[in-house]
C-alpha positions as CSV (number, residue, x, y, z in Angstrom):
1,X,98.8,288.8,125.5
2,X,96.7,288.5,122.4
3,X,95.9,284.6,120.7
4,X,98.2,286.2,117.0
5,X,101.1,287.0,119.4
6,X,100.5,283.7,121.5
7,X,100.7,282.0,118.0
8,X,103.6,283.9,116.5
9,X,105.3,283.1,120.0
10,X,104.8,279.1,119.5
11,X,105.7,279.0,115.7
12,X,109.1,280.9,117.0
13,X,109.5,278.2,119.7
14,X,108.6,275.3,118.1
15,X,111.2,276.5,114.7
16,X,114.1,276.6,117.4
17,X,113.4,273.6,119.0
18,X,113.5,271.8,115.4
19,X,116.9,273.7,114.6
20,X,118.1,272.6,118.0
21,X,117.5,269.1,117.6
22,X,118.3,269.3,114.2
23,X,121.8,270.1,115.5
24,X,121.8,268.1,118.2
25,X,121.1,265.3,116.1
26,X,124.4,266.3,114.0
27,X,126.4,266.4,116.9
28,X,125.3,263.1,118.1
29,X,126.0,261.8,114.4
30,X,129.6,263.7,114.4
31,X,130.3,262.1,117.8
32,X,129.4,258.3,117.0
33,X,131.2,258.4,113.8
34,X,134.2,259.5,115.8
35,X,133.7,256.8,117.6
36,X,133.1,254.3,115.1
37,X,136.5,255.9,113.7
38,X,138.1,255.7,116.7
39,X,137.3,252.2,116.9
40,X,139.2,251.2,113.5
41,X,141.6,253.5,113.7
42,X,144.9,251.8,113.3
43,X,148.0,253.9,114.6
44,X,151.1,254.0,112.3
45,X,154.2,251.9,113.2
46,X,157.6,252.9,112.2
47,X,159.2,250.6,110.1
48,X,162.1,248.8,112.7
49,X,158.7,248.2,114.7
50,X,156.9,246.8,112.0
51,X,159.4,244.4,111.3
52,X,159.5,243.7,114.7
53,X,155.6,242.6,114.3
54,X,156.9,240.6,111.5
55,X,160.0,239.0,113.5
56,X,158.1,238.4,116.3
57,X,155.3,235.9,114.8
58,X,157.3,234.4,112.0
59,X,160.3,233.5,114.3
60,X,159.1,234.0,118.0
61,X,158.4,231.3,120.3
62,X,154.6,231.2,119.7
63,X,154.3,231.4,116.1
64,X,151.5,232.8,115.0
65,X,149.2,233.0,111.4
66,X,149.1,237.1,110.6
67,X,148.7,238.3,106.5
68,X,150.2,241.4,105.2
69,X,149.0,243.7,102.3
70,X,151.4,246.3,100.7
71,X,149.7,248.9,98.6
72,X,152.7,250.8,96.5
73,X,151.2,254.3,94.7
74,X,152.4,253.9,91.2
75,X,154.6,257.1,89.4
76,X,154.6,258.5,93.7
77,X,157.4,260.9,92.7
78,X,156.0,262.6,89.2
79,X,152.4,262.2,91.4
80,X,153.7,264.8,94.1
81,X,155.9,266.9,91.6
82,X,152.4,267.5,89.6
83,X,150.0,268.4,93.0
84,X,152.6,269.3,95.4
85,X,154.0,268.1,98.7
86,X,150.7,269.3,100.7
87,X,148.4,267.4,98.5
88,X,150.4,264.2,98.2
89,X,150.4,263.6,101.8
90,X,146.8,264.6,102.3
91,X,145.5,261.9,99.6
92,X,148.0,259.5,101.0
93,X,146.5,260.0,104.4
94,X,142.8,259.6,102.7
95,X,143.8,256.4,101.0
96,X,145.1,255.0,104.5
97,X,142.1,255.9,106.3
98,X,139.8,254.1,103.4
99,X,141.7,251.0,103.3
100,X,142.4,251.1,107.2
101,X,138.0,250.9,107.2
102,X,138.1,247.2,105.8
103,X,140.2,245.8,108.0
104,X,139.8,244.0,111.1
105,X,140.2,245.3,114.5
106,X,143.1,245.0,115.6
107,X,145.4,245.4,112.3
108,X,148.4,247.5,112.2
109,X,150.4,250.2,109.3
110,X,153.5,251.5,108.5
111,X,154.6,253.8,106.2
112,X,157.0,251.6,105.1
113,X,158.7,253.3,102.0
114,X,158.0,256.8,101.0
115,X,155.3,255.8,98.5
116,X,154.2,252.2,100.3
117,X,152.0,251.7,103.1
118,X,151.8,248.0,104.7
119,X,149.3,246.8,106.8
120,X,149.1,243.7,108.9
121,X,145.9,241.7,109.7
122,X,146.7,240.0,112.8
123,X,144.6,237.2,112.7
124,X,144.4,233.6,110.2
125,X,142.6,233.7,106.5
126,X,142.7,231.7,104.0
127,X,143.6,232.6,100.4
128,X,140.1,233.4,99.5
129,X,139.6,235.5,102.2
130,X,143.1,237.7,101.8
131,X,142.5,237.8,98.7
132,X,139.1,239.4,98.7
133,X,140.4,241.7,101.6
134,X,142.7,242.8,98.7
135,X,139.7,243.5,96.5
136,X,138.0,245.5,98.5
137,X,141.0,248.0,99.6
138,X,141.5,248.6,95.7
139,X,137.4,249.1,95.4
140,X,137.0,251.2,98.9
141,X,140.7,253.1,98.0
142,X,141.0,253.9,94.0
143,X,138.1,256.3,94.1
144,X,138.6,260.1,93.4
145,X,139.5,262.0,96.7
146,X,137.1,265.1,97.3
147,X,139.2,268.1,98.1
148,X,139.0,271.7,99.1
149,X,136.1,273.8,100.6
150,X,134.2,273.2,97.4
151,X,135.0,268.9,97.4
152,X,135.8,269.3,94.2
153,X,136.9,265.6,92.9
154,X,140.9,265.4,92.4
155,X,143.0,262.5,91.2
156,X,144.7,260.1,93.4
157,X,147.6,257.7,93.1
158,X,147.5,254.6,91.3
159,X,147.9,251.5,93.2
160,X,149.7,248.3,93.0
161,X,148.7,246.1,96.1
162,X,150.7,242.6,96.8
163,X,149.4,240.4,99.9
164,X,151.1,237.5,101.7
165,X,149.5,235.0,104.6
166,X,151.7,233.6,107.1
167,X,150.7,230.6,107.8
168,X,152.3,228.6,111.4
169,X,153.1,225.5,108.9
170,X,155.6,227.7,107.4
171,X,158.9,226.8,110.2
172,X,161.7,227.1,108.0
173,X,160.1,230.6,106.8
174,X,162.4,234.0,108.0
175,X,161.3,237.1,107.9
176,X,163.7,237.9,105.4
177,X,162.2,235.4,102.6
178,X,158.5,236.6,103.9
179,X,159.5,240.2,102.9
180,X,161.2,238.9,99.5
181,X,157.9,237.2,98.6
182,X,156.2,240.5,99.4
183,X,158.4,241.9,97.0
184,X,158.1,239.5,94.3
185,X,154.4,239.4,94.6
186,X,154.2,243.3,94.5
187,X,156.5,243.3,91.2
188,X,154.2,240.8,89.7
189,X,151.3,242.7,90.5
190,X,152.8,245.6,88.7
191,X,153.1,244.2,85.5
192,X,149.7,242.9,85.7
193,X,149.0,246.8,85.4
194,X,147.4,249.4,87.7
195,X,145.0,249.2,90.2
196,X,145.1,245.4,90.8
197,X,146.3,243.4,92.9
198,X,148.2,239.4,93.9
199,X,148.2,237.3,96.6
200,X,151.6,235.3,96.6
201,X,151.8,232.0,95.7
202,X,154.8,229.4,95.8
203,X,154.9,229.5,91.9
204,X,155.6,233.1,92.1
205,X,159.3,232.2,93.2
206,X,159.9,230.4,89.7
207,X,160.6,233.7,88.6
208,X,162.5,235.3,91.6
209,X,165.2,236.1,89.7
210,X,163.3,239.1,87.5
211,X,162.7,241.0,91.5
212,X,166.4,242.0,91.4
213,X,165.9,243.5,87.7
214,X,162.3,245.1,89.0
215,X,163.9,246.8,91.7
216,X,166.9,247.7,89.8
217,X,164.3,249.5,87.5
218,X,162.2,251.1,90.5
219,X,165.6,252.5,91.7
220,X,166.3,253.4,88.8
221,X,163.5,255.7,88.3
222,X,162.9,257.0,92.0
223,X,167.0,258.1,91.2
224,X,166.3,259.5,88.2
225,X,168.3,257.6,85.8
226,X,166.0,257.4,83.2
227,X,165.3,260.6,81.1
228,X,163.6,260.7,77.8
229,X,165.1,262.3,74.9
230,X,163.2,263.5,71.8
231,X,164.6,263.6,68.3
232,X,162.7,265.8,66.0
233,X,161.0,264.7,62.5
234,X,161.1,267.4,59.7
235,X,159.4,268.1,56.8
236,X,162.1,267.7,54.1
237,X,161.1,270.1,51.8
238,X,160.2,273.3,54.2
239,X,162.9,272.3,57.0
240,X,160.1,272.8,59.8
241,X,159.8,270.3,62.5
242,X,156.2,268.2,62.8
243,X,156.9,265.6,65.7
244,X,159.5,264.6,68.1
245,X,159.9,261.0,68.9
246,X,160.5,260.3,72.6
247,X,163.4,258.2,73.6
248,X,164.1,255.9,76.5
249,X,167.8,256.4,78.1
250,X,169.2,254.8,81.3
251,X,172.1,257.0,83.1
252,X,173.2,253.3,84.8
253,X,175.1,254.2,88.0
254,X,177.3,251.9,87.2
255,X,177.7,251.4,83.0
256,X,176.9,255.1,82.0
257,X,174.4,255.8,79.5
258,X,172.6,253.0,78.2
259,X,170.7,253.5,74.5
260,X,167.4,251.6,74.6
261,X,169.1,249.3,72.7
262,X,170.7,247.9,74.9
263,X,167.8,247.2,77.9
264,X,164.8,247.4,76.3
265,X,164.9,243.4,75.4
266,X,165.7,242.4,78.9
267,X,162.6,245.0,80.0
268,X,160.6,242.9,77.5
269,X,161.6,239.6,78.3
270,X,161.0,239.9,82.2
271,X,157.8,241.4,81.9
272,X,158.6,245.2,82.8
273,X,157.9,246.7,80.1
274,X,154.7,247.9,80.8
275,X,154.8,249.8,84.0
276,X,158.3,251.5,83.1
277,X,156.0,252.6,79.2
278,X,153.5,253.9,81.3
279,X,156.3,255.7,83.3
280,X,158.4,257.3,80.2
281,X,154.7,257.9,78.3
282,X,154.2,260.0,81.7
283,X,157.3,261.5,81.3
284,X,156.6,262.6,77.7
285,X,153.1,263.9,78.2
286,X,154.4,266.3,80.7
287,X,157.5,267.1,78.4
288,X,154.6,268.0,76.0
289,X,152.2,270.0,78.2
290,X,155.7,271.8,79.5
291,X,156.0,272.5,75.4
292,X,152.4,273.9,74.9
293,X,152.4,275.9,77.5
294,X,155.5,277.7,75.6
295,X,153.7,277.1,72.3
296,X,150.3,277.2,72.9
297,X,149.3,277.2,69.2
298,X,151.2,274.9,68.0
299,X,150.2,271.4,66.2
300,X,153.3,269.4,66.8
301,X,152.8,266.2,67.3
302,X,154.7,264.1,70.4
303,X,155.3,260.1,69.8
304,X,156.3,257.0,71.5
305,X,156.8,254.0,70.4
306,X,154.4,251.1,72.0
307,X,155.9,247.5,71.6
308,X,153.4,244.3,71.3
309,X,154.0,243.1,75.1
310,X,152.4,247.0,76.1
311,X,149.5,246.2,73.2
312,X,148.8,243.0,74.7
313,X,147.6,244.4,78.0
314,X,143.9,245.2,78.0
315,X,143.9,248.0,79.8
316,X,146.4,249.9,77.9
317,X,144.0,251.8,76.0
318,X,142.0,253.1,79.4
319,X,145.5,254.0,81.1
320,X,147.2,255.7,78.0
321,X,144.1,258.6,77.5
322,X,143.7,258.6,81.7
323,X,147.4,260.1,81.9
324,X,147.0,262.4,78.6
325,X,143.3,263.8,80.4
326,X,145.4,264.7,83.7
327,X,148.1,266.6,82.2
328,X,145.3,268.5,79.6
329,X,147.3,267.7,76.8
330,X,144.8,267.1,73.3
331,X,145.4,263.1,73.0
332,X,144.9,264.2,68.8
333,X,148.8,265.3,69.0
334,X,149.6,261.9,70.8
335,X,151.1,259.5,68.3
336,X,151.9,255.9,69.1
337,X,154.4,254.1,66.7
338,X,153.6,250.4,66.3
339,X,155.5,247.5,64.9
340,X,154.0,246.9,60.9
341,X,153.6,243.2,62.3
342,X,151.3,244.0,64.7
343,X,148.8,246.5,62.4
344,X,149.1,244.1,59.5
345,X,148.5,241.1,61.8
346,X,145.6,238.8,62.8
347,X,145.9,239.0,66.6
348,X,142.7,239.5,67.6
349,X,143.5,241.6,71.3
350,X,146.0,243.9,69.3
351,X,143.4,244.4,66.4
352,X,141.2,245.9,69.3
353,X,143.6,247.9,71.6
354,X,144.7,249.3,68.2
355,X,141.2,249.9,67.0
356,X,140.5,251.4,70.9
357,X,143.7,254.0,70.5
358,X,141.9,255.4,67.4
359,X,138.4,256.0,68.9
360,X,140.0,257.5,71.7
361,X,141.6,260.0,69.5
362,X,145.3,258.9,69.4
363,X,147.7,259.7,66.4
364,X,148.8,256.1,64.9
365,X,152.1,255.4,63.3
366,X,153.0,251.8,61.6
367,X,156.9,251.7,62.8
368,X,159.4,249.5,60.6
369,X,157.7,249.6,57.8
370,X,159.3,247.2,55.0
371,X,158.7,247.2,51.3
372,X,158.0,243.6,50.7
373,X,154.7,244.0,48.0
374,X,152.2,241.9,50.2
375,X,152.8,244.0,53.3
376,X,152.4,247.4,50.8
377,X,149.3,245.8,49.7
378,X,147.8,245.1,52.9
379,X,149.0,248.5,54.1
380,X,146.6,249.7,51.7
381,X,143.6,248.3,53.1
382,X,144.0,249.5,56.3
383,X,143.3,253.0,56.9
384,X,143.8,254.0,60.9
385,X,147.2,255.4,60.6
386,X,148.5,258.6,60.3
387,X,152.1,258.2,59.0
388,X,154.1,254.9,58.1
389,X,157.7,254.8,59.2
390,X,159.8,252.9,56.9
391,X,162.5,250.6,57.9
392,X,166.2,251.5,58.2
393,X,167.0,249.3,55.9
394,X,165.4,251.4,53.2
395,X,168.0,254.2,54.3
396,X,171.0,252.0,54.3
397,X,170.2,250.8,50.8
398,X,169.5,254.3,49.4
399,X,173.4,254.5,50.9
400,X,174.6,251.3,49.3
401,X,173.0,252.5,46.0
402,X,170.3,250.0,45.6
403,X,167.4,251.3,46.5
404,X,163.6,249.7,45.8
405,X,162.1,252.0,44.2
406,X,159.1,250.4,42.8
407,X,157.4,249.3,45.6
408,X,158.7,252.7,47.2
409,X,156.4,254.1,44.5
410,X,153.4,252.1,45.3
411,X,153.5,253.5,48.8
412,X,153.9,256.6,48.1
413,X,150.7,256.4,46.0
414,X,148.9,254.9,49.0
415,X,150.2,257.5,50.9
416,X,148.7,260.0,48.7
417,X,145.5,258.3,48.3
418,X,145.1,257.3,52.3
419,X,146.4,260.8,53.3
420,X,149.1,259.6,55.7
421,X,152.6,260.3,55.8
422,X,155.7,258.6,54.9
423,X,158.8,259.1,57.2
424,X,162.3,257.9,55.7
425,X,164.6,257.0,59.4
426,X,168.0,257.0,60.3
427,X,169.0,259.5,57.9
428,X,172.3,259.7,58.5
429,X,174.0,262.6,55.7
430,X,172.8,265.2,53.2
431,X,173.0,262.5,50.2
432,X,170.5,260.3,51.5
433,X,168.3,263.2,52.6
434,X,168.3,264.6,48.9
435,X,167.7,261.2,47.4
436,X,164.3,260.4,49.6
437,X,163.2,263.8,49.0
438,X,163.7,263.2,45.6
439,X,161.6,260.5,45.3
440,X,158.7,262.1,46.5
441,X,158.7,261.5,50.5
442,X,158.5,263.8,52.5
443,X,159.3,263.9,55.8
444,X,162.4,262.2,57.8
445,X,164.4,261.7,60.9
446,X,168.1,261.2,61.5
447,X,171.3,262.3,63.0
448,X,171.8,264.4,59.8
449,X,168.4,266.2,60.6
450,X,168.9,266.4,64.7
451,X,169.9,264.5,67.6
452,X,168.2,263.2,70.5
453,X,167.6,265.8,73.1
454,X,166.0,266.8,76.6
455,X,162.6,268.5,75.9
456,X,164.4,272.1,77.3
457,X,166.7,272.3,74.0
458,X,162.9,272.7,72.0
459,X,161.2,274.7,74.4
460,X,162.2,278.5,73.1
461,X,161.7,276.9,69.3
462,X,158.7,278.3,67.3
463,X,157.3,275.6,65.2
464,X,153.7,275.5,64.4
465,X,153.1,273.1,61.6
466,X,149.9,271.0,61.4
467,X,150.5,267.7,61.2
468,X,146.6,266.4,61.4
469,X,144.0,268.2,59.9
């Protein structure tokens, strides 16, 4: 055998002895991460067993100290209608693997509602310590899961996450109040906003009362008694259609169908209003990718009103253009009506958010406008809007026949000047709608003009106005 072939012979052998350790070493890899997996693998419980865990330590013989953490998947339902059954369940499952990889040996899961997994950590920690348990399953779970053969990165479920510790002190506790501070601490996390979490606290109870209203509302939604309606704003003078407004309604089980009118306060006062807005906005930016899809060169804009309580949360801004981004729909035909006090004010948070919607894209409207001259003057100076929504009133006295026209005028010459749009409400008959666009304004919304309807009643319609240059 010649010394080349001798060569080419141990260049072949020593390339497959490199591949085969090469894959040897990958096996050995694949095998001890199996059993590292293995090893922290927790194996679900059914619910009646679960609460049997809960039963047994809490009101057993030989109490014992355990903490629980519930993480609920925020908007679950509208989540699977969006990426399908299939997918739902497969990020699900990736999310409990992840947060199953922080905790301790020995801690159990259940699938304990169809969009809540609860874990138990069968051993004693402090508040501290539960509490930055709780961190790290929002850090290690609220990543993007990689999907498909390509890994390409795909959205996952917001989170809500509520923990309790039981602690052997506790001898008057029953499992049935432990799972009702779960509760409470899970709805309290939920107004906080998304992807946080709360550790309960006694104080929490003070406000125990607002869990029967929070679920009420959860029920609510996962029933589907709410439904948003939209009622169209026209051009006055051309008769074409340039927005619809989205509109909260409640099909209550039990009272029938409830105008926002008549639950939005009690929303706002018990804190709620924030994760059911980020529901109906949800709602209406899939009512509006549903529309463009029908009308795909259309410039119609789709608004919702957002109160002061929704402003006031920091992370408004960040949420509000995450949800547009998923459903592809152009965040420049997304207008958000705002309360005149809180554009014209001096609060400094609500200054910002406001300032955050506009670099983000977002269509602005100041909602309620009145007529008083210091509030046209200041509207004046302030140039992030896009239209200015007058205030019922202004309608009413157009049909009581005293109109103010003077400062009307002065708007309307801001209007002109600033390039925004004034929109007359609750026009209610063909009078008032000839007397506004008399004046000079030029766009409105009413009964007279169209009621309140689900998105389907607009989809065959063939508007293309542009309302934003």
């Amino acid at each position: 055998m010649s010394t080349g072939l001798k060569i080419v012979l141990l260049i072949i052998f020593l390339a497959a002895a490199v591949v085969a350790s090469f894959y040897l070493f990958l096996g050995i890899r694949k095998d001890h991460n199996r059993f590292l997996y293995a090893r922290r693998r927790l194996k679900d419980a059914k619910r009646e067993e679960f609460d049997g865990f809960l039963k047994e330590r809490i009101e057993g013989e030989a109490a014992r100290a355990f903490s629980v953490i519930f993480v609920e998947f925020n908007a679950a339902k509208e989540f699977k209608d969006n990426y399908g059954e299939n997918y739902y369940a497969w990020a699900l499952g990736s999310i409990r693997e992840r947060i199953a990889s922080v905790l301790p040996k020995g801690s159990k899961v259940c699938l304990y509602e169809y969009d809540t997994y609860a874990f138990m950590i069968d051993k004693e920690l402090s508040q501290e310590e539960l509490a930055e348990l709780a961190a790290q399953c929002i850090s290690k779970a609220h990543v993007p899961v990689p999907c498909g053969r390509r890994k390409k990165q795909r959205d996952i479920p917001d989170l809500i996450i509520g923990a309790e510790l039981y602690d052997v002190d506790d001898v008057d506790m029953t499992v049935e109040e432990f799972l009702r501070n779960i509760e409470i601490t899970l709805a309290v996390s939920g107004r906080k906003g998304l992807n946080d979490f709360t550790v309960f606290a006694k104080q929490l109870l003070e406000n125990s009362a607002d869990y029967h209203y929070y679920r009420e509302l959860k029920d609510a939604i996962n029933a589907n008694e709410f439904t948003l309606y939209f009622q169209p704003i026209c051009n006055l003078f051309e008769g074409d259609v340039i927005a619809y407004e989205a509109m909260l309604r409640w099909n209550h089980n039990e009272l029938g169908a409830l105008l926002p009118e008549n639950f939005i306060h009690v929303i706002e006062r018990s804190g709620d209003a924030g994760w059911v807005g980020r529901w109906a906005y949800e709602q209406m930016i899939i009512g509006y990718r549903n529309f463009l899809k029908m009308h795909p060169n259309t410039r119609i804009a789709f608004s919702m009103n957002l109160s002061i309580r929704q402003l006031s949360d920091p992370k408004i801004c960040d949420e509000l253009y995450k949800i547009a981004v998923k459903y592809g729909v152009p965040v420049e035909g997304v207008c958000f009506e705002i309360p005149e006090s809180a554009i014209l004010g001096r609060n400094v948070m609500l200054a910002e958010n406001i300032e955050k919607l506009v670099q983000c894209g977002f269509m602005l409207a100041a909602d309620g406008f009145g007529l008083e001259p210091n509030a046209v003057a200041r509207l004046g100076e302030r140039r992030m809007f896009d239209w200015v929504k007058l205030n019922e009133r202004f309608t009413h006295t157009v049909q009581n026949g005293d109109p103010d026209i003077k400062n009307m005028q002065a708007l309307l010459e801001f209007a002109r000047l600033g390039n925004f749009l004034v929109i007359a409400q609750d026009i209610k008959d063909a009078m008032t709608e000839e007397f506004v666009r008399r004046i000079g304004i030029f766009c409105g919304q009413g009964h007279h003009l169209g009621d309140p309807q689900p998105i389907e009643k607009y989809l065959n319609r063939a508007e293309t106005v542009i309302v934003k240059q």
